[in-house]
N, CA, C and O atoms as a printed pandas DataFrame, in Angstrom:
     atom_number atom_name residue_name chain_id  residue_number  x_coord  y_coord  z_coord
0              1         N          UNK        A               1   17.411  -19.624  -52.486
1              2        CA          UNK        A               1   17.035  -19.412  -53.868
2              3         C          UNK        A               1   16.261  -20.623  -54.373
3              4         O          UNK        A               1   16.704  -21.726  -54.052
4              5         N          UNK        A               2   15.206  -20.563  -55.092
5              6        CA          UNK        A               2   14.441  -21.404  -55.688
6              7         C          UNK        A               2   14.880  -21.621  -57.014
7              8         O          UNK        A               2   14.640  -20.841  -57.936
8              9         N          UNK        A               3   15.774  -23.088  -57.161
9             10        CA          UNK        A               3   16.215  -23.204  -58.661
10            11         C          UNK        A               3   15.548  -23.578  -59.840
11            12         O          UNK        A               3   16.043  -23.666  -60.963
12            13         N          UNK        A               4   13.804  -23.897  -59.328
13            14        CA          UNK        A               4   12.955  -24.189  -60.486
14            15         C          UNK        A               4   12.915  -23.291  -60.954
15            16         O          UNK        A               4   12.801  -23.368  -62.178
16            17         N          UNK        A               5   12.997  -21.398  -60.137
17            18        CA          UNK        A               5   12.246  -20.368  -60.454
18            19         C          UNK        A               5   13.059  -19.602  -61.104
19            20         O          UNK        A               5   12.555  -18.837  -61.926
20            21         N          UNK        A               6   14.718  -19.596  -60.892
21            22        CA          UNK        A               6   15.456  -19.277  -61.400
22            23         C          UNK        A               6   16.172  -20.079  -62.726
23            24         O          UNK        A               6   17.076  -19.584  -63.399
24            25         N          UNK        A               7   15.596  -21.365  -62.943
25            26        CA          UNK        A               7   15.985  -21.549  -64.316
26            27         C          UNK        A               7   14.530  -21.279  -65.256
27            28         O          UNK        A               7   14.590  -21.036  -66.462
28            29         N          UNK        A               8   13.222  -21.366  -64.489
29            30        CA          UNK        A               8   12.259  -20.740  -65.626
30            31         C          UNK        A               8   12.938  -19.502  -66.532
31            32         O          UNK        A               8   13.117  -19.335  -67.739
32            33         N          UNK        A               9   13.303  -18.506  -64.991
33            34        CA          UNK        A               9   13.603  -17.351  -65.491
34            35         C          UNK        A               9   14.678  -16.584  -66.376
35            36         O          UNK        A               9   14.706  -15.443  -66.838
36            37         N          UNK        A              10   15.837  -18.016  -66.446
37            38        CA          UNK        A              10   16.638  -17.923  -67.113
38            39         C          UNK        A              10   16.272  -18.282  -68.670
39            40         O          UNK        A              10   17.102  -18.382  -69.574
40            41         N          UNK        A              11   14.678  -18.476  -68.810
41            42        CA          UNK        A              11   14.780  -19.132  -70.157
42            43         C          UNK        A              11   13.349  -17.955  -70.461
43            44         O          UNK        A              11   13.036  -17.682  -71.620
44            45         N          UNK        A              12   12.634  -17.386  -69.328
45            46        CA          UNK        A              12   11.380  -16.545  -69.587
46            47         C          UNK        A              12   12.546  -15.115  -70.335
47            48         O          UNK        A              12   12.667  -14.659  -71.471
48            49         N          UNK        A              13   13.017  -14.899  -69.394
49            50        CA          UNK        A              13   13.533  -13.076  -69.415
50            51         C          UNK        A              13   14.398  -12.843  -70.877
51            52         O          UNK        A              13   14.460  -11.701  -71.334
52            53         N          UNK        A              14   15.135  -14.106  -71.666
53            54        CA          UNK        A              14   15.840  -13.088  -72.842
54            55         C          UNK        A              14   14.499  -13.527  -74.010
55            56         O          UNK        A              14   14.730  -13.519  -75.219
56            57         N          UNK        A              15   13.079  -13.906  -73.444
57            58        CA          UNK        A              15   11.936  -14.380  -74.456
58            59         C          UNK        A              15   11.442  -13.010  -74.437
59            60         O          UNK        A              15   11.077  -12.515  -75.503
60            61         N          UNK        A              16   11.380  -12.287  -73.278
61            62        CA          UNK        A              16   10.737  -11.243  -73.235
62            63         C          UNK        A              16   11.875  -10.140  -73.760
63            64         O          UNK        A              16   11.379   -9.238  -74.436
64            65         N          UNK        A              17   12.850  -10.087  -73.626
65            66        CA          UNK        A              17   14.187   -8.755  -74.342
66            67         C          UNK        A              17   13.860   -9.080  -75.090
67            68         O          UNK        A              17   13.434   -8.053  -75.617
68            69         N          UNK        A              18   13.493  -10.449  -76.239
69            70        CA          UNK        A              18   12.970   -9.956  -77.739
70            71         C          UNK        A              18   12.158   -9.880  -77.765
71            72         O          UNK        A              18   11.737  -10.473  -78.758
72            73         N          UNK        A              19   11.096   -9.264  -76.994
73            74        CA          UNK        A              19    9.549   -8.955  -77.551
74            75         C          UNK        A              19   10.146   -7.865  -77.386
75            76         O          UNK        A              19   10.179   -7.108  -78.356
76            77         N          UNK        A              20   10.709   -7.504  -76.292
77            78        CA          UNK        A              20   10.981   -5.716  -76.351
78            79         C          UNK        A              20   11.614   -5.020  -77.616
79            80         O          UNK        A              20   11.231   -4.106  -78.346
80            81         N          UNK        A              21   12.831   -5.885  -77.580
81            82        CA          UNK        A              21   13.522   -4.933  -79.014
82            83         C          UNK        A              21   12.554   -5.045  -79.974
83            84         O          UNK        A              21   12.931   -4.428  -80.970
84            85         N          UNK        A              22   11.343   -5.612  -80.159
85            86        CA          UNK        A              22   10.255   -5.762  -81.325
86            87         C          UNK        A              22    9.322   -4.535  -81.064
87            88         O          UNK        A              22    8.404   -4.205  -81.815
88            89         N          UNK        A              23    9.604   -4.026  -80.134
89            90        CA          UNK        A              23    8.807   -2.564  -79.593
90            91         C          UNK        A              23    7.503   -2.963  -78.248
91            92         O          UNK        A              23    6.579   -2.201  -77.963
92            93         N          UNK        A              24    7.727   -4.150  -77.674
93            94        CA          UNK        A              24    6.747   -4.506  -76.714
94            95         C          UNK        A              24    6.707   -3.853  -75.562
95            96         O          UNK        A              24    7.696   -4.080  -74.864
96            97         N          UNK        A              25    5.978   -3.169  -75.132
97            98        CA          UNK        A              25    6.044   -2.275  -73.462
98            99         C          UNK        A              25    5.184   -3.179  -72.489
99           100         O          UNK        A              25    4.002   -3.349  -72.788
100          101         N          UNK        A              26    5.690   -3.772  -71.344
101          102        CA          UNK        A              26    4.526   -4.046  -70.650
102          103         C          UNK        A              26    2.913   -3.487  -70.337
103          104         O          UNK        A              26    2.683   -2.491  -71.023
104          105         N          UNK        A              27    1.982   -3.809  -69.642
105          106        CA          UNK        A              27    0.618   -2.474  -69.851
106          107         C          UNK        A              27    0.929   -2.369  -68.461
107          108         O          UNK        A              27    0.126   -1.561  -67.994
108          109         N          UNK        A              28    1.857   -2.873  -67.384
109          110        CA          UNK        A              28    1.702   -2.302  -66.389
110          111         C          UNK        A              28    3.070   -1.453  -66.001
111          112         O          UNK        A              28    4.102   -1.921  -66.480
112          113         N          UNK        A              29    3.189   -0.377  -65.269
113          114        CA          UNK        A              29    4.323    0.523  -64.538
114          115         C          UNK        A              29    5.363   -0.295  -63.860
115          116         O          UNK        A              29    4.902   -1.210  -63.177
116          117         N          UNK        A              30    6.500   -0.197  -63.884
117          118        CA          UNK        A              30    7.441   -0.416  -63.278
118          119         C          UNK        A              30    6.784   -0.852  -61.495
119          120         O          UNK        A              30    6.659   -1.908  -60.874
120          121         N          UNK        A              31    6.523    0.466  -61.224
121          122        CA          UNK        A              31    5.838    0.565  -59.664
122          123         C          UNK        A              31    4.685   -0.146  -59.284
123          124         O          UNK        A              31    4.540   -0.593  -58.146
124          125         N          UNK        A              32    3.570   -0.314  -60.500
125          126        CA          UNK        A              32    2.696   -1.274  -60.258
126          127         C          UNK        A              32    3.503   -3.089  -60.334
127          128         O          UNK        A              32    2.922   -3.923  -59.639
128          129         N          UNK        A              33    4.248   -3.385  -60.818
129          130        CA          UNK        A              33    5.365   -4.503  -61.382
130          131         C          UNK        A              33    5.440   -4.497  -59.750
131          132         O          UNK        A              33    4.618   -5.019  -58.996
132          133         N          UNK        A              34    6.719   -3.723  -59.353
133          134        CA          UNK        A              34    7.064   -3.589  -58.003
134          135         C          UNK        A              34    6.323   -4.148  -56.583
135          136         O          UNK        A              34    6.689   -4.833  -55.628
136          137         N          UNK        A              35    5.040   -3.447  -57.002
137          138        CA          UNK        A              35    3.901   -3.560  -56.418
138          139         C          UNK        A              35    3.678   -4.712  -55.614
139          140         O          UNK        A              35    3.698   -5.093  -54.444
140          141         N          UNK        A              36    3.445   -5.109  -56.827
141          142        CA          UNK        A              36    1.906   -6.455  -57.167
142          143         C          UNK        A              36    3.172   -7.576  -56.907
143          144         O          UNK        A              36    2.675   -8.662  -56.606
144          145         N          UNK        A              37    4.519   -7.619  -56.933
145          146        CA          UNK        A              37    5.585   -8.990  -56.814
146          147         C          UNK        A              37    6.062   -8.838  -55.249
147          148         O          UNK        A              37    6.253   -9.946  -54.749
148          149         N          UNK        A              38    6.286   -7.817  -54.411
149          150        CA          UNK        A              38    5.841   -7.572  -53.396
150          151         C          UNK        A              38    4.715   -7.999  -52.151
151          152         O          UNK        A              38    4.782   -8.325  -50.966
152          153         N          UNK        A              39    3.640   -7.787  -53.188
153          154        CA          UNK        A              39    2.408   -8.114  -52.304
154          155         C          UNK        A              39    2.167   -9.677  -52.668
155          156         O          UNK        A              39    1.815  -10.403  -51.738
156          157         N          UNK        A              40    2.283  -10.076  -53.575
157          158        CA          UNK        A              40    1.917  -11.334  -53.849
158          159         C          UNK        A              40    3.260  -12.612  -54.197
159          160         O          UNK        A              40    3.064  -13.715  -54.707
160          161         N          UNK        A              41    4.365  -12.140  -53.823
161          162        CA          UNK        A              41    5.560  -12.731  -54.283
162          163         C          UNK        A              41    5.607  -14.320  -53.789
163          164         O          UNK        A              41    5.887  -15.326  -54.441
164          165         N          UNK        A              42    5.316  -14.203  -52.708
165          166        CA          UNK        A              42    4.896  -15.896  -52.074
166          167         C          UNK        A              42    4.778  -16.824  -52.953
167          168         O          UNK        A              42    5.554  -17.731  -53.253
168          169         N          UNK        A              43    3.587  -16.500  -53.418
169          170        CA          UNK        A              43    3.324  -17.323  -54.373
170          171         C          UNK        A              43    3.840  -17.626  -56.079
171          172         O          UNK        A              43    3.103  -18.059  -56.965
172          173         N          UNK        A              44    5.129  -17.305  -56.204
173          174        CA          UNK        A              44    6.113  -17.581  -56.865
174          175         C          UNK        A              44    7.153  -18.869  -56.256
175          176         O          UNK        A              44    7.824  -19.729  -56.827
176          177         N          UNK        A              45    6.973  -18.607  -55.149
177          178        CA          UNK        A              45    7.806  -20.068  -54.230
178          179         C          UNK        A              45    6.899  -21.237  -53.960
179          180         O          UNK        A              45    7.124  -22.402  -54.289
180          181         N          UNK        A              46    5.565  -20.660  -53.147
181          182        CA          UNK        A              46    4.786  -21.522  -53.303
182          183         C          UNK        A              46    3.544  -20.871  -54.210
183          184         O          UNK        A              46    3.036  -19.750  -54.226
184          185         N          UNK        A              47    3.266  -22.229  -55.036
185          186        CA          UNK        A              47    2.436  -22.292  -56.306
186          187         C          UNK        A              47    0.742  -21.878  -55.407
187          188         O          UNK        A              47    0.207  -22.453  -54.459
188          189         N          UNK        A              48    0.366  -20.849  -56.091
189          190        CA          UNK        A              48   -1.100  -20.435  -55.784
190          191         C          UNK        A              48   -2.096  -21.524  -55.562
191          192         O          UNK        A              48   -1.657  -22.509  -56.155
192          193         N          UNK        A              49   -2.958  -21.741  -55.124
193          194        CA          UNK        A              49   -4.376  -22.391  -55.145
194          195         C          UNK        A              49   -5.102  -21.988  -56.155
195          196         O          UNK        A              49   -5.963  -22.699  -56.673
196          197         N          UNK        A              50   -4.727  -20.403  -56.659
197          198        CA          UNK        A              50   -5.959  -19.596  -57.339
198          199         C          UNK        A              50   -5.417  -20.481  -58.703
199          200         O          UNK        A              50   -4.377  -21.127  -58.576
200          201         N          UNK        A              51   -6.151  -20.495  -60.016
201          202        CA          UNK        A              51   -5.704  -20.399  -61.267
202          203         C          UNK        A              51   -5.352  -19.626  -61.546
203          204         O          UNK        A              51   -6.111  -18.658  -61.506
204          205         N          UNK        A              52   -3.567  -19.349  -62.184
205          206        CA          UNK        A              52   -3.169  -18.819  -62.849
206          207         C          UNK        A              52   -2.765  -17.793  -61.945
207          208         O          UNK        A              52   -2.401  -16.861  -62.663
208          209         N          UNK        A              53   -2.670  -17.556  -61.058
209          210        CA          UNK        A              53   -2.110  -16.332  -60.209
210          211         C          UNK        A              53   -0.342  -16.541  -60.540
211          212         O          UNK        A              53    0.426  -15.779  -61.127
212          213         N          UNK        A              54   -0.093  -17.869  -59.911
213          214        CA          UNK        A              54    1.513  -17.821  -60.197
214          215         C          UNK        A              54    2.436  -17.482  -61.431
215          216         O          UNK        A              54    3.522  -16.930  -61.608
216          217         N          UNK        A              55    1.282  -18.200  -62.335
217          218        CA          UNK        A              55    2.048  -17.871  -63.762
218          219         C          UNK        A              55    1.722  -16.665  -64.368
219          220         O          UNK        A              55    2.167  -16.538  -65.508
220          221         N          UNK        A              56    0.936  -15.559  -63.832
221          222        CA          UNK        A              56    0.575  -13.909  -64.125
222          223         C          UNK        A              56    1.622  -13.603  -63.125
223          224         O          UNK        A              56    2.386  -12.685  -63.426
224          225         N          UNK        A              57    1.762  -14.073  -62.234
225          226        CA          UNK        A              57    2.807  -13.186  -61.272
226          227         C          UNK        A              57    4.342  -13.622  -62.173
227          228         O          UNK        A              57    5.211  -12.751  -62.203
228          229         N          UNK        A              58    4.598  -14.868  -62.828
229          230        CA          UNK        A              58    5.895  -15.129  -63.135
230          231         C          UNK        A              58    5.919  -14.132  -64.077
231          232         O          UNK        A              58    6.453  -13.108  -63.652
232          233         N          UNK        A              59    5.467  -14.066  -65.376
233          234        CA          UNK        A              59    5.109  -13.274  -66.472
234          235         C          UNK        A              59    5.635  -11.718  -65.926
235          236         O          UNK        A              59    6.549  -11.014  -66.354
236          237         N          UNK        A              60    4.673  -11.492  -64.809
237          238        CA          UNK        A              60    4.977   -9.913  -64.241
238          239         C          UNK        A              60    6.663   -9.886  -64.077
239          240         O          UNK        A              60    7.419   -9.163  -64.725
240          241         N          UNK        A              61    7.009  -10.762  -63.147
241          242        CA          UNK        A              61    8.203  -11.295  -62.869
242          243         C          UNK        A              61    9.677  -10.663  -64.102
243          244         O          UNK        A              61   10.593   -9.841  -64.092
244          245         N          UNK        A              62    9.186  -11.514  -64.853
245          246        CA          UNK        A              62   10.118  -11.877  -65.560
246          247         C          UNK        A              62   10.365  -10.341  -66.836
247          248         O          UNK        A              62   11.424   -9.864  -67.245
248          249         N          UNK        A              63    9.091   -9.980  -67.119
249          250        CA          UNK        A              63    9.108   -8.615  -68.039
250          251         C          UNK        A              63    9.505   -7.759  -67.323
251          252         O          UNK        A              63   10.248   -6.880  -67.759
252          253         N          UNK        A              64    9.026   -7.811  -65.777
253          254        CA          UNK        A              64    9.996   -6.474  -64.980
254          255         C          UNK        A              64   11.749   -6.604  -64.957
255          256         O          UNK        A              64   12.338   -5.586  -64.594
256          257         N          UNK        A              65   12.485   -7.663  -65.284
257          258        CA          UNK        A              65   13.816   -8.050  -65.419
258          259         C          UNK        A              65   13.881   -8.103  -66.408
259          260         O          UNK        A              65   15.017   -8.080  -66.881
260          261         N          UNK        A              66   12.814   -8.198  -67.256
261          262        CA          UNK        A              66   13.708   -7.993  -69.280
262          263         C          UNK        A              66   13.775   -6.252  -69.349
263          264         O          UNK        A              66   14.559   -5.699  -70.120
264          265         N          UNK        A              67   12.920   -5.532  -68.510
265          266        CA          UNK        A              67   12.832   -4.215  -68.843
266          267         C          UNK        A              67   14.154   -3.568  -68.188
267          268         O          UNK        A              67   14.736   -2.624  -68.722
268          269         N          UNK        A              68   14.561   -4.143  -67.021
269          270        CA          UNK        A              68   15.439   -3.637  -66.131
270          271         C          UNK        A              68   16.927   -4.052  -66.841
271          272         O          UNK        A              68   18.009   -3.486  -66.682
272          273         N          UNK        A              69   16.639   -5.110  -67.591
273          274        CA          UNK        A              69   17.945   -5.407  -68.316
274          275         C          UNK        A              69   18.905   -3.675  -69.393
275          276         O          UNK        A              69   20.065   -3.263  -69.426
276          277         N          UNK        A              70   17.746   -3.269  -69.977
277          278        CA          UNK        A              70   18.014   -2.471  -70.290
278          279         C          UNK        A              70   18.870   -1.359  -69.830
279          280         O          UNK        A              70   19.639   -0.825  -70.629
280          281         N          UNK        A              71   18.797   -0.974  -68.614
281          282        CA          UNK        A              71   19.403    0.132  -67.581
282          283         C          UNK        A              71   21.065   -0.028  -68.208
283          284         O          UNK        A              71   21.565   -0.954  -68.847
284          285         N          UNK        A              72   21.464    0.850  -67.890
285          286        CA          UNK        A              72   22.583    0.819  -67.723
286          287         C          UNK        A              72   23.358   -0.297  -67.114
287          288         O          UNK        A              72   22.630   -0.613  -66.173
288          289         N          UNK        A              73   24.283   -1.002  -67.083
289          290        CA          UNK        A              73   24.838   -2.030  -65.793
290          291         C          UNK        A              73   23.718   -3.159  -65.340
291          292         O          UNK        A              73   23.876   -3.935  -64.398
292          293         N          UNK        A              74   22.542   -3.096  -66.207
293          294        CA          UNK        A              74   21.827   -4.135  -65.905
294          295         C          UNK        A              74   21.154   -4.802  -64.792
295          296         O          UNK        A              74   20.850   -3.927  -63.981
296          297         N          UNK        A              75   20.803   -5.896  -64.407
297          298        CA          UNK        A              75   20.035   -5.943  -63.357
298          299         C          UNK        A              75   20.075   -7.611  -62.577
299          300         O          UNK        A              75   19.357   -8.524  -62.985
300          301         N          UNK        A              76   20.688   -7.705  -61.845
301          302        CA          UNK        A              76   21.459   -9.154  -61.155
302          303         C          UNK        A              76   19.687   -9.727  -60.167
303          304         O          UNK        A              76   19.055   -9.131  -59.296
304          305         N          UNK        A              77   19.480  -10.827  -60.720
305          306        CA          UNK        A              77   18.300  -11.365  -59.661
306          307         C          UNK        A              77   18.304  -12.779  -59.842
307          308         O          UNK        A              77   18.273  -13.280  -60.967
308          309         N          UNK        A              78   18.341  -13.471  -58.755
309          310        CA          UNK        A              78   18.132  -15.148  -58.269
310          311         C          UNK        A              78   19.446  -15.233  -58.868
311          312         O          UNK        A              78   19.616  -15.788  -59.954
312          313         N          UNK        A              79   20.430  -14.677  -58.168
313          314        CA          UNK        A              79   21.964  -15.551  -58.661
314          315         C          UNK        A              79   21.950  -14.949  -60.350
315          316         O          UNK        A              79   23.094  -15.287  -60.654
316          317         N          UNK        A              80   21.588  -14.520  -61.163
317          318        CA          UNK        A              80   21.607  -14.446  -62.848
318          319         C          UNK        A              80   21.286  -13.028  -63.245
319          320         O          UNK        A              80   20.190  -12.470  -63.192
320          321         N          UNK        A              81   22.704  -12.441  -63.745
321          322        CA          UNK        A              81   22.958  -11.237  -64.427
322          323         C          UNK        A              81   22.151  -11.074  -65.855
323          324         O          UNK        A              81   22.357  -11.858  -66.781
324          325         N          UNK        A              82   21.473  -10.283  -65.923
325          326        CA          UNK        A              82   21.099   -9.927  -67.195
326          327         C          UNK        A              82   21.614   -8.397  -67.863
327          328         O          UNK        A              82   21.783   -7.445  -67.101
328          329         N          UNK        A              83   21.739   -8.323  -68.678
329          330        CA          UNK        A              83   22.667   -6.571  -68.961
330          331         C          UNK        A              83   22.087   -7.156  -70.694
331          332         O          UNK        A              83   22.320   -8.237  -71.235
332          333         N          UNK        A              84   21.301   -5.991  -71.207
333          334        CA          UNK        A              84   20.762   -5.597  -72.596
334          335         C          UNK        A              84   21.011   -4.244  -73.071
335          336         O          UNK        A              84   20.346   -3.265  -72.731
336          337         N          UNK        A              85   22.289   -4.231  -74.107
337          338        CA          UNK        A              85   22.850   -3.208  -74.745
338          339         C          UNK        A              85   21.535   -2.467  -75.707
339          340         O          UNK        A              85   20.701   -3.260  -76.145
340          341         N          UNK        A              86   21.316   -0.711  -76.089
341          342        CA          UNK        A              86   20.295   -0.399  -76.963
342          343         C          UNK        A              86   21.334   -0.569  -78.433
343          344         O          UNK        A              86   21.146    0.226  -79.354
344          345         N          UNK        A              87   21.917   -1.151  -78.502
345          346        CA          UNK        A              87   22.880   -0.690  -79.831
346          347         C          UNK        A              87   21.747   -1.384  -80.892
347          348         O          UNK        A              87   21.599   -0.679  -81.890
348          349         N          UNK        A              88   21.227   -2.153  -80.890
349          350        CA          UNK        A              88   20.215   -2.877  -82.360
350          351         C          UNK        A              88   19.246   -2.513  -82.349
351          352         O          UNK        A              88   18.543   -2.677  -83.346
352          353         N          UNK        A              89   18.802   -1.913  -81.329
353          354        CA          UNK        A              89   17.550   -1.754  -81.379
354          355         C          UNK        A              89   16.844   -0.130  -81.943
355          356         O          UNK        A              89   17.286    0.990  -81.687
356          357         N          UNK        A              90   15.889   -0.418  -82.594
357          358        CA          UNK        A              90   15.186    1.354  -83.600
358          359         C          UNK        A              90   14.734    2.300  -82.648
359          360         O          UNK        A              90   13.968    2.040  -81.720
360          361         N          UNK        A              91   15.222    3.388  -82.901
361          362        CA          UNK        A              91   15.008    4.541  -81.856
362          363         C          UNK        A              91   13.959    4.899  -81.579
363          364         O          UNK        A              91   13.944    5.873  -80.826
364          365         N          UNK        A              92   12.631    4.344  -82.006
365          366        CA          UNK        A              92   11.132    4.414  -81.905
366          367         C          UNK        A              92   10.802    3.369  -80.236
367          368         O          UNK        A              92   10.122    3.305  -79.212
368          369         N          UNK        A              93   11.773    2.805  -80.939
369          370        CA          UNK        A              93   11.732    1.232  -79.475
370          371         C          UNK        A              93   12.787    2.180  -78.499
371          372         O          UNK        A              93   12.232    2.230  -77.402
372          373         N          UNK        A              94   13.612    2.675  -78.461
373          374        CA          UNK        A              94   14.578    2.806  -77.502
374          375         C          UNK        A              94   13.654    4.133  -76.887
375          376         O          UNK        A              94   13.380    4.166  -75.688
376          377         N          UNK        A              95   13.289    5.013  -77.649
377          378        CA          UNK        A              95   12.032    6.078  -77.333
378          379         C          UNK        A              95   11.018    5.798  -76.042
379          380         O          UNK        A              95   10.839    6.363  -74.963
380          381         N          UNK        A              96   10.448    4.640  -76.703
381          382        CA          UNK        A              96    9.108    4.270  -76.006
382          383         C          UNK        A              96    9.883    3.245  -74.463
383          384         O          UNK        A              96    9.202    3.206  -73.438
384          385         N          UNK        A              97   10.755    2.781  -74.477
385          386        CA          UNK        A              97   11.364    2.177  -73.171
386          387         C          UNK        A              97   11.776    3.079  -72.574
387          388         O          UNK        A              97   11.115    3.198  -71.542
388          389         N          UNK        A              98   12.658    3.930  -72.666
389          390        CA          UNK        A              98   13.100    5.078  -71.988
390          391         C          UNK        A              98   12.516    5.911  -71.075
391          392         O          UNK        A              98   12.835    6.353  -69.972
392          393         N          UNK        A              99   10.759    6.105  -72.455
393          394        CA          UNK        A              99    9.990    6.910  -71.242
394          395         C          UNK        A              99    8.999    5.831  -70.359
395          396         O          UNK        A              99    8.188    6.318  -69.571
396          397         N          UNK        A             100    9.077    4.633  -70.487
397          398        CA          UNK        A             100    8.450    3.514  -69.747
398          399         C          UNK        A             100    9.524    3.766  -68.650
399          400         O          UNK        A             100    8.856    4.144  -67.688
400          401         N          UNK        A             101   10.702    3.759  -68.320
401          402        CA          UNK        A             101   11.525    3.340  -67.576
402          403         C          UNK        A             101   11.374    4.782  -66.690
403          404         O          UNK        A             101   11.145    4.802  -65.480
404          405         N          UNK        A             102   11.511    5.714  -67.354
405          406        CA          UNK        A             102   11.931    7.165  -66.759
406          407         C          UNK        A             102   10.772    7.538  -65.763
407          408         O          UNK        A             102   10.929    7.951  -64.614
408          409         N          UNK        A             103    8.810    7.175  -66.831
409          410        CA          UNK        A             103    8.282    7.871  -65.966
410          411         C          UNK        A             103    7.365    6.845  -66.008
411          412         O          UNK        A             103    6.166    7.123  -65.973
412          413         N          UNK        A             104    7.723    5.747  -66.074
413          414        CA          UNK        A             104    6.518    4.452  -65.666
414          415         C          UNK        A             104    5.141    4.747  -66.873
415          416         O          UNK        A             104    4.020    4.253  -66.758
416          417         N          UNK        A             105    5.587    5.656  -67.984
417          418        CA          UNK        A             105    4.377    5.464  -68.856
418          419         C          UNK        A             105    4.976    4.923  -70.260
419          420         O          UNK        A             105    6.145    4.871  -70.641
420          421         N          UNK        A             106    3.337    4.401  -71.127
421          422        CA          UNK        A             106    4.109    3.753  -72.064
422          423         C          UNK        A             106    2.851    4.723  -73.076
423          424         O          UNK        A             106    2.174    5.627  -72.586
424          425         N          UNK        A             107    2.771    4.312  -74.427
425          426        CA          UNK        A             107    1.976    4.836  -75.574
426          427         C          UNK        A             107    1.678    3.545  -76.365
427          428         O          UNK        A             107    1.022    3.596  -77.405
């Protein structure tokens, strides 16, 4: 485990659960998320050459685990549980995550 990457992420992912409960959807799919951290994940351990690749990939990173927080039972990654109850949040927001989550689209 990389503990630089896992304490960024301990301080990126509940920045991004409040953009969400504010009604924020990522612009990319779950599966594209999946994707693209997959194909390019390396370079989250080791830091890119390119500009800015690592910190678009952390970003990707980290909104795909604020979104996953949501689920039911939540979502355990680098050693650190995250679990995000819908109880506060406006049913316009719980709407638009639901069908982000269900069918990878957003509005």
């Amino acid at each position: 485990m990389n503990n630089l990457l896992s304490t960024s992420l301990s301080v990126a992912v509940p920045l991004w659960i409040e953009e969400i409960k504010q009604g924020y959807i990522p612009y990319i799919t779950p599966k594209e998320a999946a994707d693209i951290i997959v194909e390019k994940g390396d370079n989250l351990l080791f830091r890119s050459k390119k500009k800015d690749v690592t910190a678009e990939l952390f970003n990707i990173l980290a909104q795909f685990i604020a979104i996953m927080s949501f689920i039911p039972g939540g979502v355990t990654a680098f050693d650190i549980h995250w679990e995000t109850k819908l109880d506060d949040l406006e049913d316009w927001v719980i709407d638009r995550l639901n069908k982000y989550i269900e069918e990878g689209k957003y509005e």
